[in-house]
Backbone as CSV, one residue per row, in Angstrom:
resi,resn,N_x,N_y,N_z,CA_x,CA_y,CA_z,C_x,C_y,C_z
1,UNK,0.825,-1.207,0.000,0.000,0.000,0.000,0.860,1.259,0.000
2,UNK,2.159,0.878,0.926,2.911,2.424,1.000,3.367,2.466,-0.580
3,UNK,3.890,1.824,-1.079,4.390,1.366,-2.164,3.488,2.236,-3.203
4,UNK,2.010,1.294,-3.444,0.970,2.398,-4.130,1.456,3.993,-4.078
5,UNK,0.842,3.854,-2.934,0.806,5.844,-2.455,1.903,6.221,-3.046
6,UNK,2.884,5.991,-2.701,4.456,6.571,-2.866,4.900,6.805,-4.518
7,UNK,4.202,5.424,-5.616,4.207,6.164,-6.624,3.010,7.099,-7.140
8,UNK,1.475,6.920,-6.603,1.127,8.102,-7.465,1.337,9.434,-6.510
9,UNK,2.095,9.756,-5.527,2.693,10.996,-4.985,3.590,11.399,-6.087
10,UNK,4.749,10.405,-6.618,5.692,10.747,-7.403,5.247,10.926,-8.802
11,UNK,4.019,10.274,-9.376,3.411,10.153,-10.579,2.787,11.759,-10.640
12,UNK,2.277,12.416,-9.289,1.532,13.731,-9.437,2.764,14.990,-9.608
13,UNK,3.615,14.436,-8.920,4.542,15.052,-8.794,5.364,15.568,-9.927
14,UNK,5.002,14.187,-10.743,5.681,14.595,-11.834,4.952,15.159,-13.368
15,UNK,3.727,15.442,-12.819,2.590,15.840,-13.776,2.306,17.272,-13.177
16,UNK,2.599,17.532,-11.897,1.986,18.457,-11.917,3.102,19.662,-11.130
17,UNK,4.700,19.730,-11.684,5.604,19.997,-10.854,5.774,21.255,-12.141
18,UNK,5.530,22.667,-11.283,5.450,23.815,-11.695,6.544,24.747,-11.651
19,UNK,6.809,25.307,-12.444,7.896,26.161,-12.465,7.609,27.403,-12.390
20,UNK,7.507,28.992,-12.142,6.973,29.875,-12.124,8.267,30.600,-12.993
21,UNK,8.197,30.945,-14.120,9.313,31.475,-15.412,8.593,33.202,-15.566
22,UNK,9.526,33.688,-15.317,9.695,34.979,-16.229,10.100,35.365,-17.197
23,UNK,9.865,36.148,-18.457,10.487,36.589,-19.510,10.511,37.561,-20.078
24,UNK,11.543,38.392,-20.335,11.258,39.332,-20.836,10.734,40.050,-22.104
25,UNK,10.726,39.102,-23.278,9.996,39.474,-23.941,9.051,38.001,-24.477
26,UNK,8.336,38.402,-25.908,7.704,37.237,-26.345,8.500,36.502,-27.018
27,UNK,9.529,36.288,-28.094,10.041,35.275,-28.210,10.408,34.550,-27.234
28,UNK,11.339,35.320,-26.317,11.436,34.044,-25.400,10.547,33.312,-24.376
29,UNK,9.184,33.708,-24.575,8.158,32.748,-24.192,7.874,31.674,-24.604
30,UNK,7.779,32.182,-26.267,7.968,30.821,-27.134,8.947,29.530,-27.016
31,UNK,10.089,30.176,-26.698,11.353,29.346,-26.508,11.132,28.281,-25.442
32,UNK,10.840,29.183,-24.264,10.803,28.440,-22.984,9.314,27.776,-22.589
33,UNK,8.239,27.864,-23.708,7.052,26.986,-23.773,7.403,25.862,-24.597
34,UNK,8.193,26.222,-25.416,8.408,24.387,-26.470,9.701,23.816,-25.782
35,UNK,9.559,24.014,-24.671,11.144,23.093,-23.951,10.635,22.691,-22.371
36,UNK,9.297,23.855,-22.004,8.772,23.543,-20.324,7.770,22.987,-20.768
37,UNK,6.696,23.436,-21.736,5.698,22.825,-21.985,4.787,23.100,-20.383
38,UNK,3.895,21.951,-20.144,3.330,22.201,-19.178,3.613,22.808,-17.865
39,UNK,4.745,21.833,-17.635,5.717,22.333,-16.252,6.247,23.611,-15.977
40,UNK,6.064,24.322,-16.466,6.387,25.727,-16.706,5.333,27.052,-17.059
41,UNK,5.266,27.363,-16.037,4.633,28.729,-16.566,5.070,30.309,-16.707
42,UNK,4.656,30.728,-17.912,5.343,31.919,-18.370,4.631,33.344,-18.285
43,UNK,5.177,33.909,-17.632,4.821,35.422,-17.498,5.528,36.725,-18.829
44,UNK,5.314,37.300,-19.795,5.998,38.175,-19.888,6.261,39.423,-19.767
45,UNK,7.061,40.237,-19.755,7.033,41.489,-19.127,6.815,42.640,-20.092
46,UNK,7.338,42.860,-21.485,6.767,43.491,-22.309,6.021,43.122,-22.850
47,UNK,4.908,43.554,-22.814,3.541,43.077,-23.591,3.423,43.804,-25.406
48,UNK,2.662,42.723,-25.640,2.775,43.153,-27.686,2.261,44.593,-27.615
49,UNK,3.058,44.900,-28.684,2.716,46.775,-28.819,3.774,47.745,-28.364
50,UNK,4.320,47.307,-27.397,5.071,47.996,-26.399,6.439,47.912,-26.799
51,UNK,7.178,49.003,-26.666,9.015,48.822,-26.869,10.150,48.187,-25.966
52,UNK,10.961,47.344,-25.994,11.621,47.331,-24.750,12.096,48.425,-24.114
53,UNK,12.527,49.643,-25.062,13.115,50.969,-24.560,12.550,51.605,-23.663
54,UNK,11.169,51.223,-23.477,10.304,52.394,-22.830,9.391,51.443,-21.759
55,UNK,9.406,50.333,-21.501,8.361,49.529,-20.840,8.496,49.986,-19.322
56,UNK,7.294,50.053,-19.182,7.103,50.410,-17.474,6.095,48.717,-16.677
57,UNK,6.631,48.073,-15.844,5.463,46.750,-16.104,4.552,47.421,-14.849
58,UNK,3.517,46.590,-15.119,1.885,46.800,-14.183,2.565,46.040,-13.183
59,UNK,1.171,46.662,-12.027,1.183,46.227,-10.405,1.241,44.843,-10.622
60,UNK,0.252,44.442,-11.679,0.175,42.578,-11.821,0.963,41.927,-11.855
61,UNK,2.421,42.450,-12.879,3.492,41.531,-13.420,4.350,42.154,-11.898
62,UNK,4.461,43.193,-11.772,5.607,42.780,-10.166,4.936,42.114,-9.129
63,UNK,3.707,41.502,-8.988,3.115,40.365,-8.291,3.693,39.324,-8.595
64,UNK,3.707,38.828,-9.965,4.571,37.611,-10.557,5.794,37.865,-10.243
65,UNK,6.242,38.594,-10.662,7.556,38.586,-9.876,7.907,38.560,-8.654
66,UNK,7.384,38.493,-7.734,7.474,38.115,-6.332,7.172,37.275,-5.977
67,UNK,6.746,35.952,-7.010,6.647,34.741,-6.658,7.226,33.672,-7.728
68,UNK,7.644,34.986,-8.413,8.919,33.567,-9.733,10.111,33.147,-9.035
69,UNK,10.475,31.498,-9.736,11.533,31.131,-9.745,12.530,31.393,-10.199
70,UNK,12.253,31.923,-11.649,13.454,32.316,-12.514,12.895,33.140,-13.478
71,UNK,13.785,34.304,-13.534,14.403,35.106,-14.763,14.861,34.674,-15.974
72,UNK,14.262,34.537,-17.253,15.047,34.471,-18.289,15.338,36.108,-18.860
73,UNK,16.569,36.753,-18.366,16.745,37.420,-19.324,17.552,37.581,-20.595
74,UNK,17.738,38.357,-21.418,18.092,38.366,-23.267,18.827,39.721,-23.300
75,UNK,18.800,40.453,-22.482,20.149,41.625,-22.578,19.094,42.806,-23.692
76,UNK,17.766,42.780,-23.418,17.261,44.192,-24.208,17.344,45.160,-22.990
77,UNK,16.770,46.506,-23.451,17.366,47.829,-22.703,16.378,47.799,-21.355
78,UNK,15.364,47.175,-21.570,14.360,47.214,-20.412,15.110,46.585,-19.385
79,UNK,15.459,46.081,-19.271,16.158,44.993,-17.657,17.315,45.706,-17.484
80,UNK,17.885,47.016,-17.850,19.155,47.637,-17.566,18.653,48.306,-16.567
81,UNK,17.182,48.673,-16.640,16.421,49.757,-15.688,15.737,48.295,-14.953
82,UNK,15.239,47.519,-14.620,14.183,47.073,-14.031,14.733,45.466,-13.431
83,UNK,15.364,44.861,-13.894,16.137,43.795,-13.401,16.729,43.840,-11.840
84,UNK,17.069,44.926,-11.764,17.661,44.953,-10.092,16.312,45.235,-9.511
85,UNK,15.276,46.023,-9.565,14.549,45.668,-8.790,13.638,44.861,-8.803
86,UNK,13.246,43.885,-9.409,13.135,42.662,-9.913,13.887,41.968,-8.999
87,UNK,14.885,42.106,-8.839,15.951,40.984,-8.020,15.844,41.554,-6.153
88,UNK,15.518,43.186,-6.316,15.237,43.416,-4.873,13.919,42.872,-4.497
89,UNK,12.991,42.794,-5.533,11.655,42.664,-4.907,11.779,40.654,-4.515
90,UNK,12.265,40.347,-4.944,12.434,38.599,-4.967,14.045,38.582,-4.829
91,UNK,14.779,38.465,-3.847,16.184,38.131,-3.797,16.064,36.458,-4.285
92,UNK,15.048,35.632,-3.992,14.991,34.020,-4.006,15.071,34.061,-5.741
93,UNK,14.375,34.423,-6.580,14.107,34.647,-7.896,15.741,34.714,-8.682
94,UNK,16.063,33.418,-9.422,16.954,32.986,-10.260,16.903,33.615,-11.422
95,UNK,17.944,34.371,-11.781,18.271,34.955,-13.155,19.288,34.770,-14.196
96,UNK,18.494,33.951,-15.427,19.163,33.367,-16.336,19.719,34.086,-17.350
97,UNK,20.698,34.795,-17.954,20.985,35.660,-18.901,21.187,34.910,-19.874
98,UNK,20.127,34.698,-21.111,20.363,34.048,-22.216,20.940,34.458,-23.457
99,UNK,21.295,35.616,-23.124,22.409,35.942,-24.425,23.870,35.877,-23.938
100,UNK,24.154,35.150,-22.874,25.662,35.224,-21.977,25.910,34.259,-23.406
101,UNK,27.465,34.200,-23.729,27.746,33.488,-24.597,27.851,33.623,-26.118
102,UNK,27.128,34.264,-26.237,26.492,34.846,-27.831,27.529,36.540,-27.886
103,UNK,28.727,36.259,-28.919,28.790,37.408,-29.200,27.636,38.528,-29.663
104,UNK,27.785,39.619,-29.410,27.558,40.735,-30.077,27.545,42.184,-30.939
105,UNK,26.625,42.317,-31.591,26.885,43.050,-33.322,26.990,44.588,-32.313
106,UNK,27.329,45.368,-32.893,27.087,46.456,-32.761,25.614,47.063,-33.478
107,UNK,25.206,48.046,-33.110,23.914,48.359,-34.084,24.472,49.185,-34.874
108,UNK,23.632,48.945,-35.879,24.142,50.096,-37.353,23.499,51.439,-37.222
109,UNK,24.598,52.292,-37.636,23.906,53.449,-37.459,23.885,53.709,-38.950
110,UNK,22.791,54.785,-39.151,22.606,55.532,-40.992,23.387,56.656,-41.118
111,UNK,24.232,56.633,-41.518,24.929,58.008,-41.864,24.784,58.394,-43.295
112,UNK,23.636,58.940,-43.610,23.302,59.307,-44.793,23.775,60.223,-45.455
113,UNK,25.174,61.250,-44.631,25.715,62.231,-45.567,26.691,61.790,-46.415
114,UNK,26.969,60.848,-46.158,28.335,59.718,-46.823,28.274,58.762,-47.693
115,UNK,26.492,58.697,-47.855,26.079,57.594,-48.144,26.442,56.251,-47.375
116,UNK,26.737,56.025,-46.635,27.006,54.670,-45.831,26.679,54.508,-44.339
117,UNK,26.768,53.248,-44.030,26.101,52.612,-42.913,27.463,52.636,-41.781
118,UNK,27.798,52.979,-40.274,28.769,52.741,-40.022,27.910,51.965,-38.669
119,UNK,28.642,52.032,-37.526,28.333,50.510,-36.277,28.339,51.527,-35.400
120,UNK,27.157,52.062,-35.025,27.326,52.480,-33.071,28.307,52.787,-32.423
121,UNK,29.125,52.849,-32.017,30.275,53.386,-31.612,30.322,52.490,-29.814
122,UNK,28.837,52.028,-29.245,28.281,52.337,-27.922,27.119,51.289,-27.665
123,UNK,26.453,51.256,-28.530,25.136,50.206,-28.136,25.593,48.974,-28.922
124,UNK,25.429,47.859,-28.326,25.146,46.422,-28.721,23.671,46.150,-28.844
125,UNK,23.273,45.336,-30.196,22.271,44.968,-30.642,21.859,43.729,-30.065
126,UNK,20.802,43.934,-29.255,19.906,42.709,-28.326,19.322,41.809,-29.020
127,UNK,19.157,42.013,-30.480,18.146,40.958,-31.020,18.769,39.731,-31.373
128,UNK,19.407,39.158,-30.556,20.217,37.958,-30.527,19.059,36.744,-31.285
129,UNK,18.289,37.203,-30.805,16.950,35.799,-31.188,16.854,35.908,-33.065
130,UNK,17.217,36.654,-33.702,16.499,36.649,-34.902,17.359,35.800,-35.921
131,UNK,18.676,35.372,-35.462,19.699,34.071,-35.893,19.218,33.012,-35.435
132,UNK,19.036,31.675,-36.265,18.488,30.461,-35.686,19.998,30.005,-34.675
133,UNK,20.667,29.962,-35.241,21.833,29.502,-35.254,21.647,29.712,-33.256
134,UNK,21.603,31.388,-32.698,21.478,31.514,-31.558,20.712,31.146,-31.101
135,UNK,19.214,30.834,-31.345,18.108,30.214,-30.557,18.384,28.791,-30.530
136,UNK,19.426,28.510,-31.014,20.140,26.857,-30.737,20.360,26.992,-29.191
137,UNK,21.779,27.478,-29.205,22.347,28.486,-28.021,21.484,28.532,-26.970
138,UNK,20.308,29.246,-26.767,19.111,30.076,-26.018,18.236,28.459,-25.716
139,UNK,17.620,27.709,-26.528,17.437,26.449,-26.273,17.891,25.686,-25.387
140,UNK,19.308,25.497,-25.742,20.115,24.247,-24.818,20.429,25.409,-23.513
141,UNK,19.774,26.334,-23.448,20.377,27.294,-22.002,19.314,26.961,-20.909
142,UNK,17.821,27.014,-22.020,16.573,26.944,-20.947,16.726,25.333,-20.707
143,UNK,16.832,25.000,-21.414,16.390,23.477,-20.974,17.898,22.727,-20.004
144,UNK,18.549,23.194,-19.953,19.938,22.957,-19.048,19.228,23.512,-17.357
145,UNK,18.693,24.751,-17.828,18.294,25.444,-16.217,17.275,24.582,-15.854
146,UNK,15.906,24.473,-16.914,14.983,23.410,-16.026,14.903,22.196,-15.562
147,UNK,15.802,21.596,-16.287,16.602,20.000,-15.873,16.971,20.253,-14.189
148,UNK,18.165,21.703,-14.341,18.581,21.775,-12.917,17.481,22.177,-11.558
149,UNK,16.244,23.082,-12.279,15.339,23.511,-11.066,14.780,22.172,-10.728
150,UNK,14.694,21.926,-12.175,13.037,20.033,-12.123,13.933,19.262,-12.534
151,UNK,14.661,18.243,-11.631,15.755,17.287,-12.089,14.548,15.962,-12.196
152,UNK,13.561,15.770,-11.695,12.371,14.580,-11.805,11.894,14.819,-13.215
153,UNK,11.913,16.120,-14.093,11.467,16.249,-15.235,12.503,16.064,-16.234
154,UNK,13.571,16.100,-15.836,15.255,16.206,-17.086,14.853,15.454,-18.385
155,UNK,14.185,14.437,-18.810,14.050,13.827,-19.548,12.922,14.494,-20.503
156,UNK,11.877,15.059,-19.817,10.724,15.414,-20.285,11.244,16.593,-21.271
157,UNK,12.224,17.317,-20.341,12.739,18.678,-20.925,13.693,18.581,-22.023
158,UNK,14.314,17.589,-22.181,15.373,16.995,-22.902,14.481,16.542,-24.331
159,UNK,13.647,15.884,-23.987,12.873,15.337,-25.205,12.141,16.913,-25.833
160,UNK,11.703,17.557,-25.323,11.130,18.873,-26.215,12.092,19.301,-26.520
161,UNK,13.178,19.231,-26.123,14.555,20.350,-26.289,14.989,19.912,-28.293
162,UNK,15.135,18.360,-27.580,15.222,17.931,-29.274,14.033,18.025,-30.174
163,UNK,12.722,17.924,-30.224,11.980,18.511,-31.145,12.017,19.978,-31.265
164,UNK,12.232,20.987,-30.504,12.886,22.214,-30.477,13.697,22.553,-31.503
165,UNK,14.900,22.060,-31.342,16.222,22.044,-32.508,15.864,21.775,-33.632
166,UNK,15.286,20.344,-34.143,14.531,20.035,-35.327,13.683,20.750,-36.269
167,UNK,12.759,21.700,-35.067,12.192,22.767,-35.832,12.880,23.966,-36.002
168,UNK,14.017,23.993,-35.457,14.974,25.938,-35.750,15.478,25.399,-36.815
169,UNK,16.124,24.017,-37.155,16.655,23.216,-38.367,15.883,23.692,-39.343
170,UNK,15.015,23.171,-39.627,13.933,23.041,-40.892,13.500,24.739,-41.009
171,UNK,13.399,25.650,-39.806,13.036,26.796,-40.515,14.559,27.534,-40.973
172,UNK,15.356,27.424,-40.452,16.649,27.939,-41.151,17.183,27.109,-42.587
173,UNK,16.822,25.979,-42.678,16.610,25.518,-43.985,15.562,25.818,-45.479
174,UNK,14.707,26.267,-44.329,13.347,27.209,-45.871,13.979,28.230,-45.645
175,UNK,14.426,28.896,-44.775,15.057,30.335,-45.276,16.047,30.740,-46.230
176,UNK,17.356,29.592,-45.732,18.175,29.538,-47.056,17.529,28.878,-48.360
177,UNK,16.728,28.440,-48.919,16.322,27.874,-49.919,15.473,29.429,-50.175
178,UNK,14.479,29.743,-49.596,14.021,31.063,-50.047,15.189,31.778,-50.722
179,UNK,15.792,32.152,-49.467,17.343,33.212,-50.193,17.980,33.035,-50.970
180,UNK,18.337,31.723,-51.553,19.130,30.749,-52.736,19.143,31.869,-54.107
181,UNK,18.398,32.305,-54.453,18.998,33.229,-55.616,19.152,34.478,-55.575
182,UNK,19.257,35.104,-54.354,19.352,36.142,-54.375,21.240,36.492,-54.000
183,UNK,22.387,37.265,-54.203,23.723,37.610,-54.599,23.822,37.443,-53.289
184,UNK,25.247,37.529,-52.896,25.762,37.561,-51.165,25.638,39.160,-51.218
185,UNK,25.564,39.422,-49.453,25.860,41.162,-49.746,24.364,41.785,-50.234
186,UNK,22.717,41.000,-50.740,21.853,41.952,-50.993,21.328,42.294,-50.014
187,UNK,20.790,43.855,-50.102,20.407,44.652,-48.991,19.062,44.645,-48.788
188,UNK,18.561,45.102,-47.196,17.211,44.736,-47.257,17.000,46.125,-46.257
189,UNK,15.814,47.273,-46.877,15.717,48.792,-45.939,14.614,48.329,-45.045
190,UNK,15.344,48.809,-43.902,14.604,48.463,-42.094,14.433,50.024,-41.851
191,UNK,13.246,50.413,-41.063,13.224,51.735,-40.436,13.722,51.467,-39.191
192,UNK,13.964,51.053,-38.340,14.520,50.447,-36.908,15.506,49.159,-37.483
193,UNK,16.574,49.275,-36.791,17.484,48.397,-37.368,17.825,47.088,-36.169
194,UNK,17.088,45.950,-36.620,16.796,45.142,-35.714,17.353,43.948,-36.364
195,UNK,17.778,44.128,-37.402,18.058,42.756,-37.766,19.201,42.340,-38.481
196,UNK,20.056,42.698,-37.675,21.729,42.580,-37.742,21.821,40.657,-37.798
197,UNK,21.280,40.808,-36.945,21.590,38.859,-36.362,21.358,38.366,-37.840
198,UNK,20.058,38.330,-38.435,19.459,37.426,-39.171,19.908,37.685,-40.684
199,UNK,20.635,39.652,-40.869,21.551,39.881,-41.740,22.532,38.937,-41.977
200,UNK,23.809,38.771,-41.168,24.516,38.462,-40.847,24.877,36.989,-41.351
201,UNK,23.679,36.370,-40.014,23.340,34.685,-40.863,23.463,34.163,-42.316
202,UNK,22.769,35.391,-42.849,22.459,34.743,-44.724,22.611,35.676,-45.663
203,UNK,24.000,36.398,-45.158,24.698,37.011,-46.105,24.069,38.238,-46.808
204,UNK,23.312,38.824,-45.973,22.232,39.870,-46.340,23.473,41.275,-45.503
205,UNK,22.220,42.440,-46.177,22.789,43.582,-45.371,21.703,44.550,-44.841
206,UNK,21.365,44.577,-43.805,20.131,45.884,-43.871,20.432,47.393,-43.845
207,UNK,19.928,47.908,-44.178,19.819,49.501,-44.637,19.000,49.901,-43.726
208,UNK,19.303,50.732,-42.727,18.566,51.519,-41.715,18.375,52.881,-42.026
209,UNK,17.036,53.225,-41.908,16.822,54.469,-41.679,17.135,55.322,-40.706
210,UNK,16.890,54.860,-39.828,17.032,55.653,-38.445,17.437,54.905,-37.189
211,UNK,18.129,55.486,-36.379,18.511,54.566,-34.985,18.113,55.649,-33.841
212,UNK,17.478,54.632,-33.071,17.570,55.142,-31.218,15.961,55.979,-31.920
213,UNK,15.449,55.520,-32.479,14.351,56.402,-32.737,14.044,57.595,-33.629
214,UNK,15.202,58.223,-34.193,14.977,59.894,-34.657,15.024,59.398,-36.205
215,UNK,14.032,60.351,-36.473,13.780,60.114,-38.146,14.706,60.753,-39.096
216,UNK,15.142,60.704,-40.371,15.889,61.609,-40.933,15.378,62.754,-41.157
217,UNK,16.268,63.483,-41.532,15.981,64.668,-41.788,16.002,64.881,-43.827
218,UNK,15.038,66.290,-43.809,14.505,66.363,-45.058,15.871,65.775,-46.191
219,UNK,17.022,66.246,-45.751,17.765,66.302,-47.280,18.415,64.789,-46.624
220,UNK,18.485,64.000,-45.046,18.835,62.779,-45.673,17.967,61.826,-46.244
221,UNK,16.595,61.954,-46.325,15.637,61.624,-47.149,15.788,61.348,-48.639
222,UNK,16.316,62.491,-48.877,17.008,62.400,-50.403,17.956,61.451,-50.163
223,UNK,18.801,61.565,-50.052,20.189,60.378,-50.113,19.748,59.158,-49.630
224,UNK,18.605,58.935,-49.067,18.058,57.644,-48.758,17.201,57.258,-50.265
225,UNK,16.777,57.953,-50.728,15.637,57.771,-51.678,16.959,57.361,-52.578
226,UNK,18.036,57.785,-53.181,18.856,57.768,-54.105,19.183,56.550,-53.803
227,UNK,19.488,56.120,-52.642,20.597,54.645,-52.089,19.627,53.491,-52.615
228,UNK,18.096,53.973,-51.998,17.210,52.819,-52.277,17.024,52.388,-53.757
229,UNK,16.866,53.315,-54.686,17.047,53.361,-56.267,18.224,52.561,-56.458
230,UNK,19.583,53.115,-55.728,20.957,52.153,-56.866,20.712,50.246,-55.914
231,UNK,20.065,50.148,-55.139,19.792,48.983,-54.347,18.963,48.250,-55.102
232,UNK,18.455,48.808,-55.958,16.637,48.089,-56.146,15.832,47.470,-55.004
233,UNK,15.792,48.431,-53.894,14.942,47.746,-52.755,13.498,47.707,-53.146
234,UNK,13.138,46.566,-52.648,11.693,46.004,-52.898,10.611,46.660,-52.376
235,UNK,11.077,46.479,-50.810,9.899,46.661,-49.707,11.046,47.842,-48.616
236,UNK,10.088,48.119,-47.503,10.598,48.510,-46.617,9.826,48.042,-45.287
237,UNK,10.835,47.604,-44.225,10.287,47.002,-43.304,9.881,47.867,-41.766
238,UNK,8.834,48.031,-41.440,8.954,49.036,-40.498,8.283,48.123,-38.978
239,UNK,8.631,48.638,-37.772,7.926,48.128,-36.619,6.626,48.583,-36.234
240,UNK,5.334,47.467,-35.417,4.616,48.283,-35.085,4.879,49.028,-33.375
241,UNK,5.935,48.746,-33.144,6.599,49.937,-31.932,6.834,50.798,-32.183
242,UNK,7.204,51.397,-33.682,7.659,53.134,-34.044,6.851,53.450,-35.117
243,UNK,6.938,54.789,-34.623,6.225,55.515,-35.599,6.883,55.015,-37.333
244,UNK,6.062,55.141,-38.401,6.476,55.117,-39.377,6.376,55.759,-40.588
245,UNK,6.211,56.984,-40.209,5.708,58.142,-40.982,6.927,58.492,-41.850
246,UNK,7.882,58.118,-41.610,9.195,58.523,-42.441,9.405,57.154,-43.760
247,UNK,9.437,56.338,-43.039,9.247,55.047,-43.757,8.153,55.031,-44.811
248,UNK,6.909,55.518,-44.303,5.877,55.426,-45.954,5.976,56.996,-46.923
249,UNK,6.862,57.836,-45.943,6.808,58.991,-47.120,8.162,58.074,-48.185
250,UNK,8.986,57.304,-47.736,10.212,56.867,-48.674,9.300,55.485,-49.415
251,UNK,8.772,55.181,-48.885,7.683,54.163,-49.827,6.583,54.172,-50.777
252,UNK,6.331,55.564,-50.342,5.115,56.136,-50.922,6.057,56.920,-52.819
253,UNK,7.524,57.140,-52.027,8.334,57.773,-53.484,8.937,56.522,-54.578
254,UNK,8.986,55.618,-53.694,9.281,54.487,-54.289,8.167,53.140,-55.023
255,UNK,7.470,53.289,-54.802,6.395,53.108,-55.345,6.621,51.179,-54.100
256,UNK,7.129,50.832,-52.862,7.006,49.933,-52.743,6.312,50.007,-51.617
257,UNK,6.256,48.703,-50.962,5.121,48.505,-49.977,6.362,48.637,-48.769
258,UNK,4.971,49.000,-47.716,5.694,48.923,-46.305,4.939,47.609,-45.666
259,UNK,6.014,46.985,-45.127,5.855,45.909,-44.352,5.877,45.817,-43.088
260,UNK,4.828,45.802,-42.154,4.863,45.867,-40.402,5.441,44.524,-40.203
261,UNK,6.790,44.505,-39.475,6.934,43.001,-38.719,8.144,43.809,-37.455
262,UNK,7.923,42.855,-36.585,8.138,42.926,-35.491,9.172,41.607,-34.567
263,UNK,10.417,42.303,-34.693,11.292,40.855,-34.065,11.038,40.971,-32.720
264,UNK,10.013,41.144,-31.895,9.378,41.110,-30.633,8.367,39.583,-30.869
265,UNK,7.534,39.639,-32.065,6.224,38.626,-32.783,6.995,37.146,-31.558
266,UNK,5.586,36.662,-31.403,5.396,35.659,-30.363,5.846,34.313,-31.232
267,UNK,5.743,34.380,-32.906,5.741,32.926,-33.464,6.809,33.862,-34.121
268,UNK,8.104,33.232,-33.615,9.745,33.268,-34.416,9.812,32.853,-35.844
269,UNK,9.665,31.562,-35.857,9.528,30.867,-36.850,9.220,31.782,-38.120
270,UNK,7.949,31.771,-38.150,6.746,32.352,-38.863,7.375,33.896,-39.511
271,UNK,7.827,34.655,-38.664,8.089,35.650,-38.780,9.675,35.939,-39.702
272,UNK,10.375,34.800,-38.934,11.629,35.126,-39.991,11.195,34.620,-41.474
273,UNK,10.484,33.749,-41.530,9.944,33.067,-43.472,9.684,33.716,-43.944
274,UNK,8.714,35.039,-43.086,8.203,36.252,-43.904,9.222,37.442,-44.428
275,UNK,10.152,37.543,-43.503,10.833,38.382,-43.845,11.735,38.164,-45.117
276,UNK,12.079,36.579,-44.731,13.177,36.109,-46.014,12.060,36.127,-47.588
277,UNK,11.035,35.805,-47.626,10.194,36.394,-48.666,9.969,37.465,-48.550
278,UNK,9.827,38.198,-48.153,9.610,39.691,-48.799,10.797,40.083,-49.702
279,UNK,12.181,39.877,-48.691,13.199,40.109,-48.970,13.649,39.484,-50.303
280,UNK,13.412,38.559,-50.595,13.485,37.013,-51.884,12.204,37.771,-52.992
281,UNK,11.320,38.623,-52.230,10.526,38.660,-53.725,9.408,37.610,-54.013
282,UNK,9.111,36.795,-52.734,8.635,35.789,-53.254,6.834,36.097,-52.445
283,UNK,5.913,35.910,-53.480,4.317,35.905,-52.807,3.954,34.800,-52.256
């Protein structure tokens, strides 16, 4: 009889053994739902719509935080301000830095009197997530920590971890097949320059309009309009976190479309295919 009891204690235990996860943004919700799955529950702290630059969180989410286990953070600008007290309000509350490990790009700045793109001098680019290659990385990080919080689950976590990988595989594989005819080195115009990582990856280059927020000004408008002409840019990609009023007056001269996407978007996957088609030309 003790025998009975003793496994379905351990049988509940192991069905119903909870993790309380924080995150700071939505990809890495995604991340750390296809690796915790049930055992895990996810809070995030910037909500869709919202910038990391500017997030203030509700009374609600510092409730969650005073009863999480762990921090996943990713090194965006919000946790430079809010992470320590985060860590004062919960000293018990474990904090995972998932971009430890992962070099980083500088962000591009537009220097449109020169015509050319030069690197920040000062800020490192957070969007570590938009390279599959790193959400490899970011993968084997969460599922290493929940093995260690839930060592009764290691296996459970281990087995999503590998259907995990399988799927960053196969979407970094339609991406390069999308990209397959397009030259090394083609450029792709971003109004917010977010996508150094996923540049980088597949031999792309993005063209930024503007950094840290400020729009160009009238005459670098011109030299943007000229750059985009000797480029043959297609599209232009803008966020729905910034304004984009600068972005459709240069779209509106160019006769191309503006594209809302967002390397914040909750489905990773999904979002980089789109970009590599737009970018590829492909409907």
């Amino acid at each position: 009889m003790k025998k009975i009891l003793f496994t379905i204690t351990l049988l509940n235990t192991l069905i119903l053994a909870n993790i309380n996860a924080i995150v700071s943004i939505l990809p890495e919700k995604t991340f750390v739902k296809a690796i915790g799955g049930e055992k895990v529950t996810v809070t995030v702290m910037v909500l869709p719509g919202n910038s990391p630059h500017t997030y203030e969180p509700k009374p609600a989410q510092m409730q969650k935080i005073s009863r999480a286990d762990l921090y996943f953070a990713i090194g965006v600008e919000f946790e430079k301000v809010w992470l320590s007290k985060f860590q004062s309000l919960n000293p018990k509350m474990e904090v995972i830095d998932l971009s430890e490990g992962i070099k980083k790009l500088p962000m591009v700045s537009a220097h449109h009197h020169d015509n050319d793109h030069h690197e920040h001098e000062k800020e490192l680019d957070p969007h570590i997530w938009t390279a599959p290659e790193h959400v490899v990385q970011i993968a084997q990080k969460i599922c290493d920590t929940l093995a260690r919080k839930d060592p009764l689950n290691k296996a459970y976590y281990k087995t999503n971890l590998n259907a995990f990988l399988n799927s960053i595989r196969r979407t970094d594989k339609e991406i390069r097949n999308i990209l397959s005819p397009l030259p090394k080195g083609t450029r792709f115009m971003v109004f917010h320059p977010s996508w150094g990582y996923f540049a980088k990856a597949y031999g792309l280059v993005q063209m930024p309009v503007e950094l840290e927020g400020k729009n160009p000004k009238p005459k670098e408008l011109i030299t943007i309009l000229k750059e985009a002409r000797e480029e043959n840019i297609t599209a232009i990609f803008t966020q729905p976190e910034f304004s984009d009023s600068s972005a459709r007056v240069i779209a509106d001269e160019l006769e191309i479309p503006v594209i809302k996407v967002s390397p914040l978007a909750a489905d990773w996957s999904a979002n980089l295919l789109r970009i590599a088609k737009a970018i590829a030309g492909v409907r």
